[in-house]
Legacy VTK file of the C-alpha trace (Angstrom):
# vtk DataFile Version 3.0
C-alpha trace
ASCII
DATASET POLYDATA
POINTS 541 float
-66.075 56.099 -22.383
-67.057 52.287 -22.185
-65.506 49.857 -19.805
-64.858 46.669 -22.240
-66.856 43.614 -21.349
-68.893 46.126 -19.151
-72.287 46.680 -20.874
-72.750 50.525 -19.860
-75.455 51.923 -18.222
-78.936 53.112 -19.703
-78.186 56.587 -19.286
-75.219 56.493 -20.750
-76.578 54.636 -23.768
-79.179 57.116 -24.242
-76.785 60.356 -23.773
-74.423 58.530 -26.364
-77.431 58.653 -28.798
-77.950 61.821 -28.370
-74.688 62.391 -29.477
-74.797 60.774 -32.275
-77.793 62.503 -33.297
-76.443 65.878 -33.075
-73.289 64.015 -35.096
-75.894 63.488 -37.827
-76.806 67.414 -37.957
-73.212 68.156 -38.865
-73.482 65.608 -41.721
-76.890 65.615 -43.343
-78.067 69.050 -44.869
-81.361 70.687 -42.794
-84.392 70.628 -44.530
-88.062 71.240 -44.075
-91.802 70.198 -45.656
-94.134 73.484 -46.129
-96.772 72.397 -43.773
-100.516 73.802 -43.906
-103.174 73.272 -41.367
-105.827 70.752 -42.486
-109.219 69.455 -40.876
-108.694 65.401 -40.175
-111.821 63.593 -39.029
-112.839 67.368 -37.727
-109.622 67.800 -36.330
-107.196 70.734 -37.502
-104.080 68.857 -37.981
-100.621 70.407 -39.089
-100.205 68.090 -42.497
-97.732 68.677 -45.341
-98.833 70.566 -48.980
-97.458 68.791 -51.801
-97.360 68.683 -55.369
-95.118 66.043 -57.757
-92.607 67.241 -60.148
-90.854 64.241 -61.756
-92.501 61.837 -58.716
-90.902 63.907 -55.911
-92.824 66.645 -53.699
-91.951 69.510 -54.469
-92.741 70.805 -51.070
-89.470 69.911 -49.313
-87.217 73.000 -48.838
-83.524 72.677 -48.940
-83.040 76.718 -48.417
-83.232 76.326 -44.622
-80.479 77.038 -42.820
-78.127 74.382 -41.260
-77.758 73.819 -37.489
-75.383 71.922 -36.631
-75.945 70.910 -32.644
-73.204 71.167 -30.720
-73.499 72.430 -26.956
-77.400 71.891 -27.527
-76.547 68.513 -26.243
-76.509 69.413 -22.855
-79.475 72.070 -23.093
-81.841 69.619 -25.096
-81.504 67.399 -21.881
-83.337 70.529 -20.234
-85.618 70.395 -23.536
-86.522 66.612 -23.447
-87.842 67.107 -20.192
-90.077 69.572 -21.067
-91.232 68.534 -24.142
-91.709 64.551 -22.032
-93.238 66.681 -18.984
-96.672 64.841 -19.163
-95.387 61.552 -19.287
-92.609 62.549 -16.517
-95.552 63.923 -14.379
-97.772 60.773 -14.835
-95.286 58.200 -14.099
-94.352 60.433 -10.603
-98.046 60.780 -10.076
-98.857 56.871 -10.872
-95.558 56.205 -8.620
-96.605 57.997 -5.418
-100.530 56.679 -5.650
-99.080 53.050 -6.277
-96.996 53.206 -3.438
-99.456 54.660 -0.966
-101.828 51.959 -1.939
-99.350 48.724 -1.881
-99.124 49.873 1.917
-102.595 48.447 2.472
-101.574 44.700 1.390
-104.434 44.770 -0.998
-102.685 44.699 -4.208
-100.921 40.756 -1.868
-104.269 39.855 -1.038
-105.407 40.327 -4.671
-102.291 38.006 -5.990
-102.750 35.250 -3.082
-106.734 34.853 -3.837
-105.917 34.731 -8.093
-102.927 32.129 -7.043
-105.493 30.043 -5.033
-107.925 30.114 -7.699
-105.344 29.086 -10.248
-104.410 26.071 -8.218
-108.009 24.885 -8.045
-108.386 25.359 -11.598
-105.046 22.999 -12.037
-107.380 20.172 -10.944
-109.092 20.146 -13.793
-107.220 17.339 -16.376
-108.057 19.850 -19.346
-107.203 23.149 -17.422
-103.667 21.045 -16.664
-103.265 20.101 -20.518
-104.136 23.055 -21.229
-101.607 24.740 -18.869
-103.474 27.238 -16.397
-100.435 30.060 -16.477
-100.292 29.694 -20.139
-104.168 30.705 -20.183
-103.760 33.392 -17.938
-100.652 35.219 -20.101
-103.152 34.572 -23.147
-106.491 35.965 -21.336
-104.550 39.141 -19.971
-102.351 40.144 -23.055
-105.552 39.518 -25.476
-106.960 42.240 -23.352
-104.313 44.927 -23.604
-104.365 43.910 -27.142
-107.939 44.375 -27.864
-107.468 47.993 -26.120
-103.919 48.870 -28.338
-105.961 48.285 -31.425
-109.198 49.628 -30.734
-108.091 53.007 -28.284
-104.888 52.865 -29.109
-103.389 52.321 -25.102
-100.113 53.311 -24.839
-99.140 55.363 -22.149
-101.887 53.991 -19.965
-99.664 50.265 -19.634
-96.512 52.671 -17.586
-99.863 52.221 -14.280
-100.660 48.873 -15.403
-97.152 47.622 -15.416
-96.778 47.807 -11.491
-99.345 45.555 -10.723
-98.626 42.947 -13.661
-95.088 42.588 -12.454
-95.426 41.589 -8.985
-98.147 38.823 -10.324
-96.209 37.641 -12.717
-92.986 37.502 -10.126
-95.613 35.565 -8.058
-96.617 33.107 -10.564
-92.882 31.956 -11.109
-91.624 34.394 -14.154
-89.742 37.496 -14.024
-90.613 41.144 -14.929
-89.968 40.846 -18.762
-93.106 38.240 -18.494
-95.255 40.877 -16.515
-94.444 43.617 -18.906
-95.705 41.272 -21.506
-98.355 40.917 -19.976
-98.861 44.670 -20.767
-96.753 46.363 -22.526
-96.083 44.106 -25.197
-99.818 43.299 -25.788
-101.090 46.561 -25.601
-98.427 47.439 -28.582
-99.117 44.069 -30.281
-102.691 45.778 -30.792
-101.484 49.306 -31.678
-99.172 47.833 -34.767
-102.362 45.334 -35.431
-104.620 48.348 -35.407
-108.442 47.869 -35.952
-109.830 51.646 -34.876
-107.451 52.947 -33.783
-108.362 56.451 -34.190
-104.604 57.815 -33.480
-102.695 56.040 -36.167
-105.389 54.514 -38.446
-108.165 57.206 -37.928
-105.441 59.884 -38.800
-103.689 58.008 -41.584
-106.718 57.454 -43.449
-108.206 60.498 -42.984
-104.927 62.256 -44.868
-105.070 59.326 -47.253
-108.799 60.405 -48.084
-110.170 56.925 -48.187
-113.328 56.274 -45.536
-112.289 55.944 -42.002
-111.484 52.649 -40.690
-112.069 51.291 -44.428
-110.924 47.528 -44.876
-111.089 46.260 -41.211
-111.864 42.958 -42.303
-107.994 41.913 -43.509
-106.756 44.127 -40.217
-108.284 42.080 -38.120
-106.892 38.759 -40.008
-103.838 41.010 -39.127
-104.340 41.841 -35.709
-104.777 37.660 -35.137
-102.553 37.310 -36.754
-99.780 39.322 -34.932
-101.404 38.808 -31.677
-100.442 34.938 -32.519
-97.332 35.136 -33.443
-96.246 37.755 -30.293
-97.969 35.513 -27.665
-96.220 32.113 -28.957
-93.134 34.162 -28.833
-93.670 35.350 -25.111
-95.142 31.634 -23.908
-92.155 30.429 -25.061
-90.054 32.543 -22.886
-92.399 32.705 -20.095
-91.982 28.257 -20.020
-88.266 28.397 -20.126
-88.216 30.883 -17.068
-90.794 28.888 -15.013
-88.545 25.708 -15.896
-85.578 27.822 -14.823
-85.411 31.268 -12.923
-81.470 31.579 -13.409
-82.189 30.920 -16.978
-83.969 34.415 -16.720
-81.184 37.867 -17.622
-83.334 39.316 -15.168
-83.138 37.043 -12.377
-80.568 39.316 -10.153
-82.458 42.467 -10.756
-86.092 41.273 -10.299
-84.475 40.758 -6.529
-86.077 44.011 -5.841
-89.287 42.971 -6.982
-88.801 39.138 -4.926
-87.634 41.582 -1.861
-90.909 43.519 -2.032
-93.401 40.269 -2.481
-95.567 39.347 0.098
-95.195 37.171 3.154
-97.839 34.643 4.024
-101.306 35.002 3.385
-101.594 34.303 7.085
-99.591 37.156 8.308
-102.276 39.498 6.750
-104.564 41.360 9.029
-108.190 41.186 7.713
-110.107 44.369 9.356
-112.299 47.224 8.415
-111.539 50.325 9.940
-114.464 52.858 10.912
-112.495 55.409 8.269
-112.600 52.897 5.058
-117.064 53.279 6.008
-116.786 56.705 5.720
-114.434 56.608 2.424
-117.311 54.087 0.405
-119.481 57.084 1.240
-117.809 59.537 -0.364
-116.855 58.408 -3.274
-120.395 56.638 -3.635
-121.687 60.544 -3.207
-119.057 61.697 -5.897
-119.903 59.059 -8.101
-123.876 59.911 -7.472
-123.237 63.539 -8.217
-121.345 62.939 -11.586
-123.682 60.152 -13.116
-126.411 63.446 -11.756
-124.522 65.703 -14.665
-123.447 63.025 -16.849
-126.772 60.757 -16.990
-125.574 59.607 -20.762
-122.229 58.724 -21.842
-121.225 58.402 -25.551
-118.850 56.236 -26.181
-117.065 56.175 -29.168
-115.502 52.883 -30.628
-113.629 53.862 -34.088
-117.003 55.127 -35.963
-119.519 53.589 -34.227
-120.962 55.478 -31.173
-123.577 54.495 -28.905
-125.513 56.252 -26.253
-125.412 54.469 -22.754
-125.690 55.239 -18.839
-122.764 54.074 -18.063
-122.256 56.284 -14.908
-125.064 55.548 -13.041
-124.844 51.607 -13.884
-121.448 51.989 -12.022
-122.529 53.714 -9.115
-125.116 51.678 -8.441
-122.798 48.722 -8.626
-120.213 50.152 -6.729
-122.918 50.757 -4.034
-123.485 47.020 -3.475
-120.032 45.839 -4.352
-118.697 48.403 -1.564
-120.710 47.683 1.019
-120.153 44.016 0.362
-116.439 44.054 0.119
-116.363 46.084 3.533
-118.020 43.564 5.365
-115.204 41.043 4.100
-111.925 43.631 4.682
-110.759 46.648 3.558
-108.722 44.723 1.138
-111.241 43.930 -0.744
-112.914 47.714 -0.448
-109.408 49.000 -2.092
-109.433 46.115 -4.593
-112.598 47.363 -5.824
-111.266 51.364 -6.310
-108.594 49.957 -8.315
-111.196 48.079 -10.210
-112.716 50.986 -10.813
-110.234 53.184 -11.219
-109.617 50.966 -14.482
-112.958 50.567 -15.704
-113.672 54.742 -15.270
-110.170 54.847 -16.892
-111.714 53.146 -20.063
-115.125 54.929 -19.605
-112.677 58.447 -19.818
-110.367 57.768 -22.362
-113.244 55.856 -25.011
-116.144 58.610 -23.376
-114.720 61.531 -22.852
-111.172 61.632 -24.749
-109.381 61.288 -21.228
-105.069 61.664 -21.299
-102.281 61.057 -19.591
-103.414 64.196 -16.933
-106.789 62.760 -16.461
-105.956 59.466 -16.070
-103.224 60.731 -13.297
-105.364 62.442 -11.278
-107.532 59.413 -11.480
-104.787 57.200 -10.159
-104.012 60.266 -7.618
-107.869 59.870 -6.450
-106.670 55.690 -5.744
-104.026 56.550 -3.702
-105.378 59.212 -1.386
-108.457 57.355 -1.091
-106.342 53.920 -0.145
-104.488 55.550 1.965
-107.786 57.136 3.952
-109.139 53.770 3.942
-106.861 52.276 5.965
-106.709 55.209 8.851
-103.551 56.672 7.583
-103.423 60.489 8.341
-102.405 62.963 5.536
-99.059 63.603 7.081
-98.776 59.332 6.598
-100.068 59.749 3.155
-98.211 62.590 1.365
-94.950 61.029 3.159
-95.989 57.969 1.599
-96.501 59.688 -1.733
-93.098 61.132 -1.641
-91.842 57.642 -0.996
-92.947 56.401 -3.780
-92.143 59.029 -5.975
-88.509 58.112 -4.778
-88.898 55.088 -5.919
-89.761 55.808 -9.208
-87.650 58.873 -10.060
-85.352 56.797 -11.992
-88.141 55.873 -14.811
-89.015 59.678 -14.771
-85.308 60.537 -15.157
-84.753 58.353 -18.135
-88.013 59.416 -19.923
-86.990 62.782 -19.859
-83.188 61.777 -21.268
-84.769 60.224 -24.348
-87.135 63.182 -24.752
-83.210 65.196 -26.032
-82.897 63.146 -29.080
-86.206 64.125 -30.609
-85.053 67.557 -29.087
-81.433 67.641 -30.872
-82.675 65.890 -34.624
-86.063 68.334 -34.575
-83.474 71.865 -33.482
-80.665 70.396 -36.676
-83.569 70.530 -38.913
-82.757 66.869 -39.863
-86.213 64.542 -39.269
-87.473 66.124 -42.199
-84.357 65.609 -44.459
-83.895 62.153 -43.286
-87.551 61.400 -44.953
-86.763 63.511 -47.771
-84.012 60.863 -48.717
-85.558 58.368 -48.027
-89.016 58.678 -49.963
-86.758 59.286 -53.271
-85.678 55.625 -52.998
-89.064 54.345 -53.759
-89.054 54.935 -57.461
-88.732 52.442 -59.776
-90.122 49.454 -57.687
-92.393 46.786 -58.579
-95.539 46.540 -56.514
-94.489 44.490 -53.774
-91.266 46.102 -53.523
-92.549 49.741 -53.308
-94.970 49.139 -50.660
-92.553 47.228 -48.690
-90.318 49.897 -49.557
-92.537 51.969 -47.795
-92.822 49.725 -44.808
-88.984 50.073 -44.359
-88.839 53.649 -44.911
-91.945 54.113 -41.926
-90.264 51.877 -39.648
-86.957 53.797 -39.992
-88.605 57.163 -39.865
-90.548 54.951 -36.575
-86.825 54.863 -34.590
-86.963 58.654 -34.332
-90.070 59.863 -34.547
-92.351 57.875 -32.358
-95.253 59.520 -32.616
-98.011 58.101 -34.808
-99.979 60.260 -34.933
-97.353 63.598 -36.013
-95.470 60.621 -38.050
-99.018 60.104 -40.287
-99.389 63.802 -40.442
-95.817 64.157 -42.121
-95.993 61.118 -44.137
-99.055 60.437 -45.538
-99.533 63.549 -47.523
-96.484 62.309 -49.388
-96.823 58.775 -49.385
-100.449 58.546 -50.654
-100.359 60.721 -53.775
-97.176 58.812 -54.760
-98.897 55.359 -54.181
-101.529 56.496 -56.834
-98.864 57.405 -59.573
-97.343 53.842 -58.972
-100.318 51.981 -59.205
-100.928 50.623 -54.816
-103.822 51.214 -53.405
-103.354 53.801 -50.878
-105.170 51.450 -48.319
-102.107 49.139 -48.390
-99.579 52.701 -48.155
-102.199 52.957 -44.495
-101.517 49.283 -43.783
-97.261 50.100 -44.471
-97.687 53.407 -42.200
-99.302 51.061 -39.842
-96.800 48.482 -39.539
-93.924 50.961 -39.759
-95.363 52.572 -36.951
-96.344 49.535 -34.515
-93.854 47.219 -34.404
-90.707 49.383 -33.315
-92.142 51.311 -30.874
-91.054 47.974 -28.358
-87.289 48.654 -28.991
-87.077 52.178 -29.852
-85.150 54.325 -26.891
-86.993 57.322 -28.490
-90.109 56.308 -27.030
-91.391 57.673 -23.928
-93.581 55.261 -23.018
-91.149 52.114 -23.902
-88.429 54.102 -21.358
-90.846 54.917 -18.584
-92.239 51.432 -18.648
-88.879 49.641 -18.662
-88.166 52.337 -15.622
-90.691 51.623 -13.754
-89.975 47.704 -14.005
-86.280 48.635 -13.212
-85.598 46.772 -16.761
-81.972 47.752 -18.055
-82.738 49.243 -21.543
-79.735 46.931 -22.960
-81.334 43.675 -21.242
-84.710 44.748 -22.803
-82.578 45.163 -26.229
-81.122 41.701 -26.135
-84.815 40.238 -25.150
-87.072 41.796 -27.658
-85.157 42.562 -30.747
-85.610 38.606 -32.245
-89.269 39.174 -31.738
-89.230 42.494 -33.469
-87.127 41.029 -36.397
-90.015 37.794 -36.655
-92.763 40.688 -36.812
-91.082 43.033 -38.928
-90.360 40.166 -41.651
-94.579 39.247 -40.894
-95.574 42.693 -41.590
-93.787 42.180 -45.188
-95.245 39.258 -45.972
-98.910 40.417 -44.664
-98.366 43.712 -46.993
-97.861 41.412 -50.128
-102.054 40.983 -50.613
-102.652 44.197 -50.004
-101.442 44.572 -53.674
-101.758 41.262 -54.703
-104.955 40.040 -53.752
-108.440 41.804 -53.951
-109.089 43.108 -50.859
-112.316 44.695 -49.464
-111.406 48.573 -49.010
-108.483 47.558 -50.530
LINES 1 542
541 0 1 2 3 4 5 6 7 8 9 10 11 12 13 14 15 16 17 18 19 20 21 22 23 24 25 26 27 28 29 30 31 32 33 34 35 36 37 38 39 40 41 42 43 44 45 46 47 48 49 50 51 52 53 54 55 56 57 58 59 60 61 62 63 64 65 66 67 68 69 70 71 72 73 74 75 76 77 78 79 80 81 82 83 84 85 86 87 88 89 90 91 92 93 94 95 96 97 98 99 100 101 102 103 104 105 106 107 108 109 110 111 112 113 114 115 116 117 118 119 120 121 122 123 124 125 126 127 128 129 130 131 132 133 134 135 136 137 138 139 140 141 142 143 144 145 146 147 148 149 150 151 152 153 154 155 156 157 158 159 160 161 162 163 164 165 166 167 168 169 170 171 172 173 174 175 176 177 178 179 180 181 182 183 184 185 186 187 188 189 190 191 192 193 194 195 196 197 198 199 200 201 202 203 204 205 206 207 208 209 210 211 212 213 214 215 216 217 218 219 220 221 222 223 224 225 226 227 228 229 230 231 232 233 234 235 236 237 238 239 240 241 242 243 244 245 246 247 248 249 250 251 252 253 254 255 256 257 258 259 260 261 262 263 264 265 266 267 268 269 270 271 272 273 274 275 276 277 278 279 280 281 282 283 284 285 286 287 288 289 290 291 292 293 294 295 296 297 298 299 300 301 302 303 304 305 306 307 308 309 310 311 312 313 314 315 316 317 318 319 320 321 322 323 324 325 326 327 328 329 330 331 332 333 334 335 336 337 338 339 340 341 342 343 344 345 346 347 348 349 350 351 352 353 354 355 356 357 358 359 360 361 362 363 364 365 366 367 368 369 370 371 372 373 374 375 376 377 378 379 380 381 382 383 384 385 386 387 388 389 390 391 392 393 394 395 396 397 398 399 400 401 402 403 404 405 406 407 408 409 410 411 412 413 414 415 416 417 418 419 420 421 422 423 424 425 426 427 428 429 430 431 432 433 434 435 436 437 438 439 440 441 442 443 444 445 446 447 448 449 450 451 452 453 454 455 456 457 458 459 460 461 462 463 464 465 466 467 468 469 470 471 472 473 474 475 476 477 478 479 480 481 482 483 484 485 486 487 488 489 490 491 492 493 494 495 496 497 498 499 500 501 502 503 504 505 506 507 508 509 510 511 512 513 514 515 516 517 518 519 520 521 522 523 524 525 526 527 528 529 530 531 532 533 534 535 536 537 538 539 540
């Protein structure tokens, strides 16, 4: 099946894990929790009933029926792409509107004006000591951060990663560097979770302790983590800007090299009559919403506040567009993207915005882009289709991984597997138990990547048994938490991990080999930032 010496491609690794998995359904019996509907943070959530006999729930069945996946292998390829089909759909969507606006140069003219400003800034003796670059990786990944652990971004960094990549390709790195940028930050957050109201809004809400209880020591955490992960990437990020070749990456990011930018003096500055009537428009659409939505309320873990954030934006955008039009139409395109971002964090912390919001969004950016700049709708949609080309390979892959969950959920196994696993934390001191039940979360993490269906399964288990063991159940959150974050960067059963490493044309193996030391250095943190949490006298804790 493998070529020795040859590592073997990512779709081959993934189909061979999928076998495996249904391998597993032959060997370990099916089994099931009885599951009840529950109201989380007034949310009905499907959580699990329980009651202990002898310290184990007694609501695990073992009378299901086995089923043993065999041919399913091929037909839960089908199923993982329609149980991934929003994230498939997004990363096409995101593709196609990406492409149709990189035609305009903006996204170059962007990258040549933050290059110039960096090399004025390297004038400065303490901006040089400091290390400009260095600064700018910090800045940018304590930004996804702050949004991983406050909103919780995940799928949001699959956009964010085409434009990070090509600036961090421009700035002398390679594309594992510009999806640290993103990526990696944004999930530094989500495992360092402050509000998050997915994992820890969720977790502690089927813990029954008060929502978003002891944030002081999870922010210690979060700077913690954040720390540790950026050291870990700066380090990298020097030894490729010392040496490209030096860089796994080096012969694949050609593609990326191929599609950087010429000179900044081969780029036309103009303003065509078209990109006038475009900044009118959207300054009307954005008039007419902030009309029907005068006052946004936007929610940031409990706290909400009242503000008019629409019509604050239009007027801006008024101003700013008419501005940036005078300059170039570079500039005007620069500033939809800009937006596109900030109404992006105005939807998702406003108005509880997803992945199909957020895609039509990005949709909006493209068309618009491509107006802009005179193209005509026959250039645009074959522009679109371009780019969805282009990108069909992260979509592909996505949908691949999307069969594991598929083949372990039809053998009845997921279940089982926690089962076992949640009997082997009897008998532990403190320390040990709720360590015990950071290892058993992180497992349970490699194939179930969902946080938020992972909290609803284990938290109705976990937290009644932390109380007959004597741990808080704020540091059985804190293990959840941890178990949760860290692996989703190395997982192949997560979506967004596999549609961000396809969109950054990233070999899954090569992405393997780079990130696994840095998950073993945070996993062993996350033990050793669990041991207060039962040893020390925490607030909320």
């Amino acid at each position: 099946m493998f070529k020795k010496g040859k590592v073997p491609h990512t779709y081959v690794i993934v189909f061979s894990i999928i076998l495996m998995s249904a391998i597993l359904t032959w060997i370990i019996p099916a089994g099931k929790y009885i599951k009840e509907t529950k109201l989380v943070n007034g949310v009905e959530k499907q959580t699990v009933t329980y009651y202990h006999e002898k310290d184990i729930p007694a609501a695990y069945q073992t009378t299901v029926k086995s089923q043993p996946q065999t041919w399913q292998i091929f037909s839960a390829l089908f199923k993982g792409f329609v149980k991934q089909s929003n994230i498939i759909a997004f990363i096409l969507i995101i593709g196609g509107a990406f492409w149709i606006m990189n035609q305009s140069k903006a996204i170059d003219v962007a990258i040549f004006t933050f290059l110039r400003l960096v090399r004025k800034l390297e004038r400065n003796a303490f901006m040089r000591s400091v290390g400009v670059d260095n600064l700018v990786i910090v800045l940018i990944m304590t930004l996804f951060s702050s949004f991983g652990a406050i909103f919780g971004m995940s799928e949001e960094t699959i956009a964010f990663t085409i434009i990070f990549i090509p600036l961090a390709i421009s700035m002398g790195y390679d594309s594992i560097v510009g999806v640290c940028m993103v990526y990696v930050g944004a999930h530094l957050g989500f495992a360092g979770a402050i509000l998050n109201p997915f994992t820890i809004g969720i977790a502690q809400g089927l813990a029954e302790i008060p929502l978003f209880s002891g944030i002081e020591y999870r922010i210690f955490c979060w700077i913690l983590i954040n720390i540790v992960g950026f050291t870990f990437v700066l380090r990298y990020a020097h030894k490729v800007k010392k040496n490209p070749t030096s860089s796994s990456m080096y012969e694949d990011d050609m593609y990326w090299r191929n599609k950087e930018m010429g000179e900044d003096s081969k780029i036309e500055y103009y303003t065509p009559k078209a990109a006038w009537y475009i900044y009118a428009g959207v300054l009307a659409a954005l008039i007419t919403f902030s009309w029907y939505y005068p006052l946004t309320v936007m929610k940031i873990g409990l706290v909400e506040f009242k503000f008019n954030v629409l019509p604050v934006l239009t007027i801006i955008f008024g101003i700013a567009g008419f501005f940036s039009l005078l300059k170039s139409v570079h500039y005007f395109i620069l500033l939809l993207l800009t937006y596109t971002v900030v109404l992006l964090i105005v939807g998702v912390m406003g108005y509880n915005w997803y992945v199909m919001e957020i895609a039509t969004l990005f949709l909006a950016l493209g068309i618009t882009s491509g107006l802009a700049t005179n193209k005509t709708a026959d250039d645009i949609a074959k522009l679109f289709l371009e780019g969805v080309n282009d990108i069909s390979s992260a979509a592909i892959i996505v949908g691949l991984a999307g069969g594991i969950i598929v083949i372990l959920e039809n053998g009845g196994v997921i279940d089982s597997i926690l089962f076992g696993l949640s009997k082997s934390m009897q008998d532990f001191g403190d320390i040990a138990s709720v360590n015990t039940m950071y290892v058993i979360q992180t497992i349970i993490n490699l194939v179930l990547p969902s946080g938020s269906a992972k909290a609803a399964i284990t938290m109705p288990i976990m937290a009644p048994f932390s109380d007959l063991i004597g741990i808080s159940r704020q540091a059985t959150v804190m293990a959840y938490q941890f178990g949760d974050g860290f692996t989703n960067m190395i997982t192949p059963t997560s979506g967004v991990l596999i549609g961000v490493l396809g969109v950054a044309r990233i070999p899954y193996q090569k992405w393997f080999k780079w990130v696994w030391p840095l998950i073993v250095i945070l996993f062993l943190l996350g033990m050793l930032m669990l041991i207060p949490t039962v040893t020390m006298k925490l607030n909320g804790f």
